[in-house]
N, CA and C atoms as an extended XYZ file, in Angstrom:
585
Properties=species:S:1:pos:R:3:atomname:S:1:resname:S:1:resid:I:1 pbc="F F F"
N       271.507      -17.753        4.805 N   UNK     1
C       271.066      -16.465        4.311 CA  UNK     1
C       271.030      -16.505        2.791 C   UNK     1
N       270.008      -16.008        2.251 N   UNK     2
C       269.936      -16.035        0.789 CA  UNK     2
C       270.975      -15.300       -0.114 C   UNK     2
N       271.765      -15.587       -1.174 N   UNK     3
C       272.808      -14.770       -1.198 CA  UNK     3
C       271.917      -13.775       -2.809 C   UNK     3
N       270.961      -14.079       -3.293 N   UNK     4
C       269.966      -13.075       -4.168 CA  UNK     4
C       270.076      -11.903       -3.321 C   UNK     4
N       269.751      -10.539       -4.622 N   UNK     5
C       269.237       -9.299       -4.038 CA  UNK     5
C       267.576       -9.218       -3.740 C   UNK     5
N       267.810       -8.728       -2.642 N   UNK     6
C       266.241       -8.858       -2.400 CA  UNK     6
C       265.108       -8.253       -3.699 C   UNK     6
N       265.488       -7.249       -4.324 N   UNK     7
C       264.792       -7.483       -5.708 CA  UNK     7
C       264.457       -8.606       -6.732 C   UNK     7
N       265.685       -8.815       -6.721 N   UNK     8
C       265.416      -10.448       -7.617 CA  UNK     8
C       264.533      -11.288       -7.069 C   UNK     8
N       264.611      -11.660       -5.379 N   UNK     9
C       263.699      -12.163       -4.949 CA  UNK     9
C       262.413      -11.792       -5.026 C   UNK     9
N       261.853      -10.761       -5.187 N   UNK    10
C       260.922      -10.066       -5.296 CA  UNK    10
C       260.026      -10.233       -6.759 C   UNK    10
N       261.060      -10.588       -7.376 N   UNK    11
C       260.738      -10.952       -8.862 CA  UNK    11
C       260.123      -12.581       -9.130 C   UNK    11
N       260.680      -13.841       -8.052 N   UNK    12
C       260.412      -14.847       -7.825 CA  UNK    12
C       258.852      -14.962       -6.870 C   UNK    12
N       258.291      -14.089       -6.213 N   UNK    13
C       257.097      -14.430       -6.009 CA  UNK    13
C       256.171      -14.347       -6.908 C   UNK    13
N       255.051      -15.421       -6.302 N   UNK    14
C       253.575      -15.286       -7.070 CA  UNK    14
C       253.583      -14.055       -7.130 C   UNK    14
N       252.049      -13.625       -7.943 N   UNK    15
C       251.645      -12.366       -7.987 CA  UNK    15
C       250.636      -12.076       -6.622 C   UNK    15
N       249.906      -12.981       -5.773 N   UNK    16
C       249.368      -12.512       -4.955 CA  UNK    16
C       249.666      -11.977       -3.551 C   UNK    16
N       251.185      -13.013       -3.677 N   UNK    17
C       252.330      -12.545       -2.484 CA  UNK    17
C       253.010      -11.138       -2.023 C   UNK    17
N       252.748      -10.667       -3.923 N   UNK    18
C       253.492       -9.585       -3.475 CA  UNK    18
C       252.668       -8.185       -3.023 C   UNK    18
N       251.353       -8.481       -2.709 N   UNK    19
C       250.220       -7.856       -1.895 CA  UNK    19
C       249.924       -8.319       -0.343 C   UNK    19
N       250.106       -9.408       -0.290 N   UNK    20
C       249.437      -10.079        0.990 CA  UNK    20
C       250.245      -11.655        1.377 C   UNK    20
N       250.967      -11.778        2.681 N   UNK    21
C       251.314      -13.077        2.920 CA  UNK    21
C       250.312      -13.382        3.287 C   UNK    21
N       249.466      -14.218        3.092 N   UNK    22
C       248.358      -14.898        3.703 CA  UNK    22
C       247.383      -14.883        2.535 C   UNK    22
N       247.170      -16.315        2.271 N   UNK    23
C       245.986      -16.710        1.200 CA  UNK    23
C       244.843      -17.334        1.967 C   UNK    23
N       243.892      -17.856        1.052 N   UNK    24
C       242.768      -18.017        1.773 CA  UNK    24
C       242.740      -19.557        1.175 C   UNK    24
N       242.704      -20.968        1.808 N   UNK    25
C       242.033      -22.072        1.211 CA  UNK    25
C       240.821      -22.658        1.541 C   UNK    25
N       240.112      -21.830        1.536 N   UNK    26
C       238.440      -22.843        1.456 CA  UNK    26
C       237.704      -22.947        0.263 C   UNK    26
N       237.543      -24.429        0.318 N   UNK    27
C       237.512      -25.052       -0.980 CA  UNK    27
C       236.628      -24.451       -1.342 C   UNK    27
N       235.297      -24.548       -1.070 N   UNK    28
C       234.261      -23.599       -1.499 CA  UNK    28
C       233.973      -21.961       -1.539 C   UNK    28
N       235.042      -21.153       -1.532 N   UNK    29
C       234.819      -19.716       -1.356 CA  UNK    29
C       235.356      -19.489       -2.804 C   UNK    29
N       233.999      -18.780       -3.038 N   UNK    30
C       234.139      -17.641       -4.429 CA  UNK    30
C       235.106      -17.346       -4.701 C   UNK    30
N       236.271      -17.591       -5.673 N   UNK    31
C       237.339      -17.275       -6.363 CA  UNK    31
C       236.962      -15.450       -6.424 C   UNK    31
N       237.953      -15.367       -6.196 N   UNK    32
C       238.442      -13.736       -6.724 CA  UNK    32
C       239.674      -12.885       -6.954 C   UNK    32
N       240.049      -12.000       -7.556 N   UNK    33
C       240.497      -11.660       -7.891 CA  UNK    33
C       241.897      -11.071       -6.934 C   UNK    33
N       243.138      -11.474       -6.670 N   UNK    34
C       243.888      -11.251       -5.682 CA  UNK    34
C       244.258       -9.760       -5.210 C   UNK    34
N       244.251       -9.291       -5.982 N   UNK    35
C       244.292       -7.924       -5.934 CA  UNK    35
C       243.205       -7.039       -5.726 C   UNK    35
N       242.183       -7.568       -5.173 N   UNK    36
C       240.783       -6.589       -5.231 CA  UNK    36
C       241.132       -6.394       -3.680 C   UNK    36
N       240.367       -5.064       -3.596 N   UNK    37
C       240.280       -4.550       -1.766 CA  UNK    37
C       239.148       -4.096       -1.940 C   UNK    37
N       238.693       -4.603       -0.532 N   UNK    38
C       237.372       -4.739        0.192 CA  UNK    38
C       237.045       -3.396        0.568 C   UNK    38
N       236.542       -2.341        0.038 N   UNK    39
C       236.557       -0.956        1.302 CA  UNK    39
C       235.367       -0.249        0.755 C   UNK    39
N       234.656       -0.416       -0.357 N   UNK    40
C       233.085        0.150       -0.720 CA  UNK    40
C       232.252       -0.699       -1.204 C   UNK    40
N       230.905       -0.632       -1.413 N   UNK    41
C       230.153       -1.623       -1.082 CA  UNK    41
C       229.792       -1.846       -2.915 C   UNK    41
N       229.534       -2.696       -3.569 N   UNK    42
C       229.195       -3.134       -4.629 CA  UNK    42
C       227.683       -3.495       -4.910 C   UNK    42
N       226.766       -2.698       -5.361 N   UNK    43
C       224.908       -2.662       -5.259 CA  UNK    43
C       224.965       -3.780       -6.077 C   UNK    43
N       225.775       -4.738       -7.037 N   UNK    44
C       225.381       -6.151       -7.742 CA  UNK    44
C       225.626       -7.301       -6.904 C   UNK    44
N       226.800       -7.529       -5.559 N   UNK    45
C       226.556       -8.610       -5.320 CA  UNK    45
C       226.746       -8.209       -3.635 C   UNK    45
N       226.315       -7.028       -3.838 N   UNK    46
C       226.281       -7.060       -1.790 CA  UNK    46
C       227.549       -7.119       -1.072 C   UNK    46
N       228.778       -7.115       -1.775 N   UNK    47
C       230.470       -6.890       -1.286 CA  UNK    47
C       230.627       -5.634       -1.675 C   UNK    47
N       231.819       -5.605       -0.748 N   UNK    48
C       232.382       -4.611       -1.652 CA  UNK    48
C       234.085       -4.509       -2.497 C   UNK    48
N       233.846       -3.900       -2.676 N   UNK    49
C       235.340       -3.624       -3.401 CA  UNK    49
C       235.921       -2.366       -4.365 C   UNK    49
N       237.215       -2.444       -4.843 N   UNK    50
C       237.873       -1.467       -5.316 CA  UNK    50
C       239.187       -1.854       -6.384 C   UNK    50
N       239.235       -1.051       -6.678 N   UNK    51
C       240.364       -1.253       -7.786 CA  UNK    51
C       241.952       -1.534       -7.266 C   UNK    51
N       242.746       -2.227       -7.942 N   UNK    52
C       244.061       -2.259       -7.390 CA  UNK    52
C       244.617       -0.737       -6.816 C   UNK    52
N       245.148        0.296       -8.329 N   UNK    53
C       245.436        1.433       -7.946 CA  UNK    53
C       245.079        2.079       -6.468 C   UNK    53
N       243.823        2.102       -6.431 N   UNK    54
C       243.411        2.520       -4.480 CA  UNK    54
C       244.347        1.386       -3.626 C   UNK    54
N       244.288        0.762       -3.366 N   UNK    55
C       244.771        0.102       -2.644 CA  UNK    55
C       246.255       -0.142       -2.384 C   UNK    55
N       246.857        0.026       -3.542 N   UNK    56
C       248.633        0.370       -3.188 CA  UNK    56
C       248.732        1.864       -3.584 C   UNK    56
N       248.023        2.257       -3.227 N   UNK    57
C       248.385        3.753       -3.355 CA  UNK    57
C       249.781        4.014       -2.481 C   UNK    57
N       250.389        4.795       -2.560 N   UNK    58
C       251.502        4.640       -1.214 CA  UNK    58
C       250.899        5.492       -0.056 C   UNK    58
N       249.944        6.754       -0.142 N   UNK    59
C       249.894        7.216        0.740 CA  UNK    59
C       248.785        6.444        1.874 C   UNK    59
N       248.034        5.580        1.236 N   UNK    60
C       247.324        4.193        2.494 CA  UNK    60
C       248.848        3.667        3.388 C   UNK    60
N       250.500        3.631        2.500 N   UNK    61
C       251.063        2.943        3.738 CA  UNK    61
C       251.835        3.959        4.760 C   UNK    61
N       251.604        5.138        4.203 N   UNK    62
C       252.363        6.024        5.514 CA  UNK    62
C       251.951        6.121        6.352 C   UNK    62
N       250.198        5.679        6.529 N   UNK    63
C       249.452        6.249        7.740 CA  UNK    63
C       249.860        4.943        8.467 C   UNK    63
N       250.590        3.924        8.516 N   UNK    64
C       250.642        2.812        9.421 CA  UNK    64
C       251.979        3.132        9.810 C   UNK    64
N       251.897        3.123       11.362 N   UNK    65
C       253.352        2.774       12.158 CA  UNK    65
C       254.243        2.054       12.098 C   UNK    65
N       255.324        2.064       11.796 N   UNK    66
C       256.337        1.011       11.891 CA  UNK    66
C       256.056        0.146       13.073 C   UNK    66
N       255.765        0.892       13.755 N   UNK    67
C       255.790       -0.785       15.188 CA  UNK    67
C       254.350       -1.565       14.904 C   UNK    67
N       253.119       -0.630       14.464 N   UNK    68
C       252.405       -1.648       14.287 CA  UNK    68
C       252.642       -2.413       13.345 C   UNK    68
N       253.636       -2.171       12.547 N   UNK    69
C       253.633       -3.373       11.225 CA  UNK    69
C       254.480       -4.353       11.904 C   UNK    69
N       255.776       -4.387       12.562 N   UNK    70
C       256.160       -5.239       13.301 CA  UNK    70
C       255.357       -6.349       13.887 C   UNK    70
N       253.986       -5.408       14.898 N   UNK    71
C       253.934       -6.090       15.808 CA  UNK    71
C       253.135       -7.379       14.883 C   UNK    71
N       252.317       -6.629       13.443 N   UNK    72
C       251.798       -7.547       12.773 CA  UNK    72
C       252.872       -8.840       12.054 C   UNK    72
N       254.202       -8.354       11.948 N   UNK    73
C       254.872       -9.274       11.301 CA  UNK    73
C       255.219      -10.539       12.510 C   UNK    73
N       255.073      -10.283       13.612 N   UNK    74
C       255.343      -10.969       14.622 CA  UNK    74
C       254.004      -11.691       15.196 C   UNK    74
N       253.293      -10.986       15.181 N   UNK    75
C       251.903      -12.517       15.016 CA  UNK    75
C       251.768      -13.311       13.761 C   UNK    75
N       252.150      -12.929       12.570 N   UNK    76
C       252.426      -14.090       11.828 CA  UNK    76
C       253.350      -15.056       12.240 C   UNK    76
N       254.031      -14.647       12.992 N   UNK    77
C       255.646      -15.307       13.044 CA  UNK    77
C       254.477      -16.671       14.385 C   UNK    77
N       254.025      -15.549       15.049 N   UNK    78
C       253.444      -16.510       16.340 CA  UNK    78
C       252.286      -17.406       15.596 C   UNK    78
N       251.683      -17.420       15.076 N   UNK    79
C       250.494      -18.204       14.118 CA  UNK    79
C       251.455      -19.544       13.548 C   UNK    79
N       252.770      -19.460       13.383 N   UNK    80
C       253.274      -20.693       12.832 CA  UNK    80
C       253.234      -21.707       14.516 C   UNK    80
N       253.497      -20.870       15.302 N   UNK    81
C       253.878      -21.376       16.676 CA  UNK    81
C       252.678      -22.234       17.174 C   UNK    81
N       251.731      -21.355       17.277 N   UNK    82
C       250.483      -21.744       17.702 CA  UNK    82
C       248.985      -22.394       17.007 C   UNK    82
N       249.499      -22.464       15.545 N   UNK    83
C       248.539      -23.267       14.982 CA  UNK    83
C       249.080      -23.806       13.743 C   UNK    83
N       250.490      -24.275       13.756 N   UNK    84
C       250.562      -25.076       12.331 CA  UNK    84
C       251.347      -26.301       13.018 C   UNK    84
N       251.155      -27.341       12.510 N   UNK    85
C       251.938      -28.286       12.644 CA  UNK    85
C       253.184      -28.328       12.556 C   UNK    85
N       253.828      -27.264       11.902 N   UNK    86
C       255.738      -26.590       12.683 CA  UNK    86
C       255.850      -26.174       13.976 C   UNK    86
N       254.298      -25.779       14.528 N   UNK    87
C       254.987      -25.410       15.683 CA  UNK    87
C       254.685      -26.183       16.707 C   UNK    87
N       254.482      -27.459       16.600 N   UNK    88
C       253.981      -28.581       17.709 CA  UNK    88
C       255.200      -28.664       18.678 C   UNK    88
N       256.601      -29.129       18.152 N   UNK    89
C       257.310      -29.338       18.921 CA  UNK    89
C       257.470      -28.351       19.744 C   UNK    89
N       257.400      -26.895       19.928 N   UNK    90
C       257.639      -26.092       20.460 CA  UNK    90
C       256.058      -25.782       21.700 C   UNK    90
N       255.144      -26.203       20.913 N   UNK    91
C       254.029      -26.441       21.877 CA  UNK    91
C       253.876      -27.543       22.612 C   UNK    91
N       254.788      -28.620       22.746 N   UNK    92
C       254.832      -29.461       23.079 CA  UNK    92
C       255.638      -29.136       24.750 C   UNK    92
N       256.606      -28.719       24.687 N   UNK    93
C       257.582      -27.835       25.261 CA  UNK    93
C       257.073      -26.865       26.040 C   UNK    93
N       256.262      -26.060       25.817 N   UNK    94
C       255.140      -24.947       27.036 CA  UNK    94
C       254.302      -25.466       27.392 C   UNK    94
N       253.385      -25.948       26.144 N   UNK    95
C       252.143      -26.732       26.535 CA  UNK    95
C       251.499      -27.720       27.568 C   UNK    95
N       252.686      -28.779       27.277 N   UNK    96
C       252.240      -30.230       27.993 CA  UNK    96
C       252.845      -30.279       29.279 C   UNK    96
N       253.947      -29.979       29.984 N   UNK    97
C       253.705      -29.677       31.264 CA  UNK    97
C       252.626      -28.737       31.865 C   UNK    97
N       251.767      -27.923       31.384 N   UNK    98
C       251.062      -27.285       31.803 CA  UNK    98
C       249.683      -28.277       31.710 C   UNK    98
N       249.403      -28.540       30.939 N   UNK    99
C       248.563      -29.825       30.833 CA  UNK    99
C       248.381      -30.979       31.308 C   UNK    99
N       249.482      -31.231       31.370 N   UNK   100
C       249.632      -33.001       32.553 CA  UNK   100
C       249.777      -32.434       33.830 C   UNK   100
N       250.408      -31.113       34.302 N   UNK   101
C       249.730      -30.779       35.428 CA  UNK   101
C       247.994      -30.448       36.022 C   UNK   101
N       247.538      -30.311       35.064 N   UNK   102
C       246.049      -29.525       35.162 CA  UNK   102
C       245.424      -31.337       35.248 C   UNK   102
N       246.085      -32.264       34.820 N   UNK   103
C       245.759      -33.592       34.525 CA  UNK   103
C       245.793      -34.390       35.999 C   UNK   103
N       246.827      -33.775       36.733 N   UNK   104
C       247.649      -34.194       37.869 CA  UNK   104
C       246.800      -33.926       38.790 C   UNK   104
N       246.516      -32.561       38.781 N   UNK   105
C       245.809      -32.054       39.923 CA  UNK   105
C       244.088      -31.777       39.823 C   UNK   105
N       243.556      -32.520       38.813 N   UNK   106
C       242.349      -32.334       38.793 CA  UNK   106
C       242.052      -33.507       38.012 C   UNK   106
N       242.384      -35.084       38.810 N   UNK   107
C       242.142      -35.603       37.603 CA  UNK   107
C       240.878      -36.263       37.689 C   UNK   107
N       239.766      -36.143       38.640 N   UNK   108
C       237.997      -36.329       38.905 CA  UNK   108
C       237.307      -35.375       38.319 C   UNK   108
N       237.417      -35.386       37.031 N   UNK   109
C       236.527      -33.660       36.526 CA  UNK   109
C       235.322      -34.272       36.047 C   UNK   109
N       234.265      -33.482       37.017 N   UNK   110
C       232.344      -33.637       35.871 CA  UNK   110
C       232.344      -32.620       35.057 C   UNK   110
N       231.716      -33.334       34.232 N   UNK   111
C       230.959      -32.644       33.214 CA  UNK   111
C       229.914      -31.164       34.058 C   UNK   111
N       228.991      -31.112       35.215 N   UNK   112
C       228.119      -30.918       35.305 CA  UNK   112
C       229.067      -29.766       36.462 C   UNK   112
N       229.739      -29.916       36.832 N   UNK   113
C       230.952      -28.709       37.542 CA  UNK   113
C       232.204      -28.821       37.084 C   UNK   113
N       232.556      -28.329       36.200 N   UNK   114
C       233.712      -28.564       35.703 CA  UNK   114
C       234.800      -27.240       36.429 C   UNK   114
N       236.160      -27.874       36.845 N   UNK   115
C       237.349      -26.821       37.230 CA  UNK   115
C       237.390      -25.909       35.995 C   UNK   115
N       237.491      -24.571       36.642 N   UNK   116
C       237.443      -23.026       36.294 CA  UNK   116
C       239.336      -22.712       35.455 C   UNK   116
N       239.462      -22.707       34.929 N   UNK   117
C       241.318      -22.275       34.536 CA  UNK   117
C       241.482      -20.757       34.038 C   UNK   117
N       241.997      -19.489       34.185 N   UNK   118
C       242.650      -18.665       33.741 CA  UNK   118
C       243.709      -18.852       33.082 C   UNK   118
N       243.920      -18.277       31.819 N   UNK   119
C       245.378      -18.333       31.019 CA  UNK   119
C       245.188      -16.864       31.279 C   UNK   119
N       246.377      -16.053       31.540 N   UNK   120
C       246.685      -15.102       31.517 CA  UNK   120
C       247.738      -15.041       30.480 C   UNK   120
N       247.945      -14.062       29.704 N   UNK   121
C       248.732      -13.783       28.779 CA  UNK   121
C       248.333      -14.988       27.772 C   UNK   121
N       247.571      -15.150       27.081 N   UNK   122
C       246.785      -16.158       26.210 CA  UNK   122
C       247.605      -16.268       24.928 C   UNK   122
N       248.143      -14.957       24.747 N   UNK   123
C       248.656      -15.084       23.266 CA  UNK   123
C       247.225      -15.390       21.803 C   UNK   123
N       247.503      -16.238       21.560 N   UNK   124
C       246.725      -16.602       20.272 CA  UNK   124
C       245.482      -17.516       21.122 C   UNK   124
N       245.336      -17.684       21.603 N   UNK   125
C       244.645      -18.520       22.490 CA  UNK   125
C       244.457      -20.017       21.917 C   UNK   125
N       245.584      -20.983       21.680 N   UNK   126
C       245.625      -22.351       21.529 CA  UNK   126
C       245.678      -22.659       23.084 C   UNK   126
N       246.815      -22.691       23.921 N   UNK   127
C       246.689      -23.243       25.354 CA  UNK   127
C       245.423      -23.221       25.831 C   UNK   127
N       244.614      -21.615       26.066 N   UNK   128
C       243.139      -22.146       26.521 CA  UNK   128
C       242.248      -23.104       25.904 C   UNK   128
N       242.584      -23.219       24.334 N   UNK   129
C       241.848      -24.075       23.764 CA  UNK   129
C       242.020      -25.503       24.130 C   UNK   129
N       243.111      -25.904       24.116 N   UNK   130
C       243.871      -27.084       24.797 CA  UNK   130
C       243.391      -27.413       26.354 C   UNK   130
N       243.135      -26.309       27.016 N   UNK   131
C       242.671      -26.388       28.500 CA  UNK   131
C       241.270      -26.902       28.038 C   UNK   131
N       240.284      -26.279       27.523 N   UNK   132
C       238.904      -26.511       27.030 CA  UNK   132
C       238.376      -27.796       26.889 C   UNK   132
N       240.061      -28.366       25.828 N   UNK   133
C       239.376      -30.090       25.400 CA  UNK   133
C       240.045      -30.955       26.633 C   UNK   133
N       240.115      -30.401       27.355 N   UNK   134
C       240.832      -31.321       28.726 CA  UNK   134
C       239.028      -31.270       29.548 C   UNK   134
N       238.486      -30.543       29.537 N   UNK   135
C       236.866      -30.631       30.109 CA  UNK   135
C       237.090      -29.588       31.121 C   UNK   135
N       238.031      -28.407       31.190 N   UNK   136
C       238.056      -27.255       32.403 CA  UNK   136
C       237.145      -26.678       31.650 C   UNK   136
N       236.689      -25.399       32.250 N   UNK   137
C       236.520      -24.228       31.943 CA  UNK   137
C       237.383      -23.115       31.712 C   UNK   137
N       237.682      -23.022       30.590 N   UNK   138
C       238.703      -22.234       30.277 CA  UNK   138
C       238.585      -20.831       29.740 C   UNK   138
N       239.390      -19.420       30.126 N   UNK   139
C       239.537      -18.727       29.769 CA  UNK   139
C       240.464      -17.732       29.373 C   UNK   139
N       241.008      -17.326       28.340 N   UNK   140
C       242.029      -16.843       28.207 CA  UNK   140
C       242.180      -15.260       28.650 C   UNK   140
N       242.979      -14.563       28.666 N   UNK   141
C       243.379      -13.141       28.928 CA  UNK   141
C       244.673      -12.863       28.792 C   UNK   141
N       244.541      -11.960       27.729 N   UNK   142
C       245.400      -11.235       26.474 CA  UNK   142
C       245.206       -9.932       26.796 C   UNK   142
N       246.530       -8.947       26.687 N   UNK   143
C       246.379       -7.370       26.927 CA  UNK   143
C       245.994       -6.775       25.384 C   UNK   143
N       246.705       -7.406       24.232 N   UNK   144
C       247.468       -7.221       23.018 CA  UNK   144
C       246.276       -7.482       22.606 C   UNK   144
N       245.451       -5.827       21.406 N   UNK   145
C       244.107       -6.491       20.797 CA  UNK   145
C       244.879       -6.705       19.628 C   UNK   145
N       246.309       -6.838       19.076 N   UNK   146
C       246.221       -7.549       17.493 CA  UNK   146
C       246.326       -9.196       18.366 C   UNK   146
N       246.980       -9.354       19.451 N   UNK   147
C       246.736      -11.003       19.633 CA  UNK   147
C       245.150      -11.623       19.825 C   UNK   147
N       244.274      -10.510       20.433 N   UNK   148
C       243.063      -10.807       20.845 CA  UNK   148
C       242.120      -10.805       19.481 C   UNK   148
N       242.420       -9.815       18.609 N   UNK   149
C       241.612      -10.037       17.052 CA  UNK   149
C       242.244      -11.356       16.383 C   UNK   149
N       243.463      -11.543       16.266 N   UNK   150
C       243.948      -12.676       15.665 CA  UNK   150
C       243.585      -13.978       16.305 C   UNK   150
N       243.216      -14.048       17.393 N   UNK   151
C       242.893      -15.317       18.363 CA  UNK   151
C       241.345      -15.413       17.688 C   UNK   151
N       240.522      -13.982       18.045 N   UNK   152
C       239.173      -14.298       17.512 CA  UNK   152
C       238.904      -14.508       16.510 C   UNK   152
N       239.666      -14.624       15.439 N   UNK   153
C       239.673      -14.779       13.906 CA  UNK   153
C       239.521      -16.497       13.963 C   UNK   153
N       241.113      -16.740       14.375 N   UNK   154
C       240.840      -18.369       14.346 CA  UNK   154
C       240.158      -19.317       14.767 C   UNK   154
N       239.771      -18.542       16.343 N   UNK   155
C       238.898      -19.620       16.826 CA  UNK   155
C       237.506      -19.616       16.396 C   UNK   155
N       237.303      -18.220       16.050 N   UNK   156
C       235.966      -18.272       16.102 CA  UNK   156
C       234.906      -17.768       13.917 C   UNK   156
N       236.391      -17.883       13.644 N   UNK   157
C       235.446      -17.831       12.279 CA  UNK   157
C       236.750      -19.084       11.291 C   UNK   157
N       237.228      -20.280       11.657 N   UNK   158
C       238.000      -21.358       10.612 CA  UNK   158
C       236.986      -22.268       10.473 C   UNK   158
N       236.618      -22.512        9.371 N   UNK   159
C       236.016      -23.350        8.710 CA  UNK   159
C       236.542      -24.961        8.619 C   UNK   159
N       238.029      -24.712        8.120 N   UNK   160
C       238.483      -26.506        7.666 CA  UNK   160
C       239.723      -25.988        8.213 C   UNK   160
N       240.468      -27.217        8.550 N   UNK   161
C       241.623      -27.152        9.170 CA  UNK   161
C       242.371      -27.039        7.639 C   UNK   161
N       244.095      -25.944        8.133 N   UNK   162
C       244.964      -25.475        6.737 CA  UNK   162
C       243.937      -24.763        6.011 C   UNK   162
N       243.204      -24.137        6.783 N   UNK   163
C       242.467      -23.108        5.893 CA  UNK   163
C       242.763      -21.806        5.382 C   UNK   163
N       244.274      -21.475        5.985 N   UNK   164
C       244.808      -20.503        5.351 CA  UNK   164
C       246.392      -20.726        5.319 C   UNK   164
N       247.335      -20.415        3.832 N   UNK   165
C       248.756      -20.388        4.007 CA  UNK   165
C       248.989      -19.103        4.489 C   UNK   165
N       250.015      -18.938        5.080 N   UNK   166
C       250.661      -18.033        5.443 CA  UNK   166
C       251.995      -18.155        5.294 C   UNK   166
N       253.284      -16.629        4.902 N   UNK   167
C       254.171      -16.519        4.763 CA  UNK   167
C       255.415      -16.314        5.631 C   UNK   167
N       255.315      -16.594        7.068 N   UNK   168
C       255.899      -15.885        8.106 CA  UNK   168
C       256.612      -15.480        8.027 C   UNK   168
N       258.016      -15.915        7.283 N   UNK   169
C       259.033      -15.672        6.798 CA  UNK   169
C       259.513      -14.687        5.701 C   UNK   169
N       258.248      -14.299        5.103 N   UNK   170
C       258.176      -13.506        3.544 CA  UNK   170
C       259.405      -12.281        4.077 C   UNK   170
N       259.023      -11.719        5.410 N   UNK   171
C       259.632      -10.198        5.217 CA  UNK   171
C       260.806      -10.024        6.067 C   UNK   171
N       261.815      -11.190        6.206 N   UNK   172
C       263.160      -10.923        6.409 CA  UNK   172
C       263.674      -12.525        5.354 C   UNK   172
N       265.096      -12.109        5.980 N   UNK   173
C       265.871      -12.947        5.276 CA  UNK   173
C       266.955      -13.926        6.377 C   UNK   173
N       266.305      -13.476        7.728 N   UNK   174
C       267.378      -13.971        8.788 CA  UNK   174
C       267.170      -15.091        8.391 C   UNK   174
N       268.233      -15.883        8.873 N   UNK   175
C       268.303      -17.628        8.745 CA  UNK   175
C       267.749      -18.153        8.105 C   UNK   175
N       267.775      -17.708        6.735 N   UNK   176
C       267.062      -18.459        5.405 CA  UNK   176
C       268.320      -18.973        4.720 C   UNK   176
N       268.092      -20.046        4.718 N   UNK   177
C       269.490      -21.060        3.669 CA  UNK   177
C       269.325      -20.835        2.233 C   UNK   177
N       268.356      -20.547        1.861 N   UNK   178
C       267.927      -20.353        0.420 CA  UNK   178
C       266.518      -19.375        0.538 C   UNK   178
N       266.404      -19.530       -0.828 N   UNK   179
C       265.156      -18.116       -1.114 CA  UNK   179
C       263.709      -18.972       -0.474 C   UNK   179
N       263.772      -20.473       -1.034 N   UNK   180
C       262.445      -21.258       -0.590 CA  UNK   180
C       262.392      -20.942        0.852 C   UNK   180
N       263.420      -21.420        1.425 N   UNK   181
C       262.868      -21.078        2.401 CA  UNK   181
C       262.483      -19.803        3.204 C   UNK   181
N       262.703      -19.211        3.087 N   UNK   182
C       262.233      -17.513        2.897 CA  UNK   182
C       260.773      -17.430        2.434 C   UNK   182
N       260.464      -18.161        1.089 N   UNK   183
C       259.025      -17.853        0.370 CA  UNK   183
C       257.991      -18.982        0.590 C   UNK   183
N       258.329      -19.960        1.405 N   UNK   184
C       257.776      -20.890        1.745 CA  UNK   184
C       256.081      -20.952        2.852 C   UNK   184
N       255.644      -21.623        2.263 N   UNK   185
C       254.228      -21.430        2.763 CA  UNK   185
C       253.875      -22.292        4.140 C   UNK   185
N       253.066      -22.025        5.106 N   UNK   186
C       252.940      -22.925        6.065 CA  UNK   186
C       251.414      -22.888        5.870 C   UNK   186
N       250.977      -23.664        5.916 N   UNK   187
C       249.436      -23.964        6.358 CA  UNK   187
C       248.408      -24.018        7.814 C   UNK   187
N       247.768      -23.133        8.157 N   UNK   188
C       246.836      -22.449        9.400 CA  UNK   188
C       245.849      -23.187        9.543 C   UNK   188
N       245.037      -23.321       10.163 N   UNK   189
C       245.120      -23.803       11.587 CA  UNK   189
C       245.225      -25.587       11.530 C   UNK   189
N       246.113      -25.742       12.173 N   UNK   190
C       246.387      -27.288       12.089 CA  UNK   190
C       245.033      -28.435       12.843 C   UNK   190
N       244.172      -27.838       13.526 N   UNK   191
C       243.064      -28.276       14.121 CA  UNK   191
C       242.404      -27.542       14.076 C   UNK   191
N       240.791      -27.904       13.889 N   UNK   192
C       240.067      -26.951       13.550 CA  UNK   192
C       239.112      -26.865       15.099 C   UNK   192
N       239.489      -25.568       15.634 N   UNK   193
C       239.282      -25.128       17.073 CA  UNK   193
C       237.652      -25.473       17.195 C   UNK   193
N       236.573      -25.294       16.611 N   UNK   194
C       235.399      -26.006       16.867 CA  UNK   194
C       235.038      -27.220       17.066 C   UNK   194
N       236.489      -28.153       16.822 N   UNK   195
C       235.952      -30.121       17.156 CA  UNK   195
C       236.672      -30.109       18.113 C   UNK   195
């Protein structure tokens, strides 16, 4: 546990951290300004945007629920699980018995009829993806639309693999030995779900 006041710590982040855990790395995307928010449209370059002040206004954070911010702090937490290379061993562990079974019991698969698979409860949808490059037909099913927007984010708009850091850890202090590890960055998506 970090023995700093969480202020002080607060004082040790970047400046873009202390807006947003989650940066963006694609090499080629337009630099901008960390603090700009996206929410009106700009007639010079076809974006939009806004000034800092709007955007930490405080009364934008009352209108959000405590549980939905949870539930958001907890798909970050699951994004280390399911697409960074920290969370292999642990996907290794759900994953691959489920896989060397699907291996076991279907192991004559064509191309031209390929076995049908349901994931129910998909989560982030790596396992269906994992089912996919095995040659099933795979489909996931998720109740949870922040897991189902966050799944469609990765799979279906990552460019380069580690295309985004993320902070999972930024907003507690449980089982942090030190502040790094607390402020420490992990890098998203460890495979890039289109190869």
């Amino acid at each position: 546990m970090t023995k700093e006041s969480p202020l002080l710590l607060l004082g040790n982040l970047p400046a873009h951290l202390k807006l947003s855990p989650i940066t963006i790395n694609r090499p080629n995307a337009p630099q901008s300004n960390p603090y700009r928010c996206y929410n009106k449209p700009n007639p010079i370059t076809a974006t939009v945007s806004s000034s800092p002040p709007d955007w930490l206004d405080s009364s934008f954070q009352l209108r959000v629920p405590l549980v939905d911010v949870d539930k958001v702090r907890c798909i970050i937490r699951n994004i280390v699980r399911d697409w960074a290379t920290e969370g292999q061993r642990e996907r290794d562990q759900c994953y691959k018995p489920i896989l060397e079974e699907l291996e076991r019991l279907f192991p004559d698969r064509c191309q031209e009829s390929p076995p049908a698979c349901l994931v129910p409860g998909a989560g982030l949808g790596r396992l269906a993806l994992e089912i996919s490059c095995l040659g099933f037909i795979s489909q996931g099913n998720e109740f949870s639309y922040y897991m189902m927007i966050c799944s469609s984010f990765i799979l279906n708009h990552t460019q380069t693999v580690a295309e985004w850091n993320i902070h999972p850890w930024i907003h507690s202090n449980c089982n942090s030995l030190s502040d790094s590890d607390q402020l420490r960055a992990v890098s998203v998506p460890d495979i890039h779900p289109a190869r």
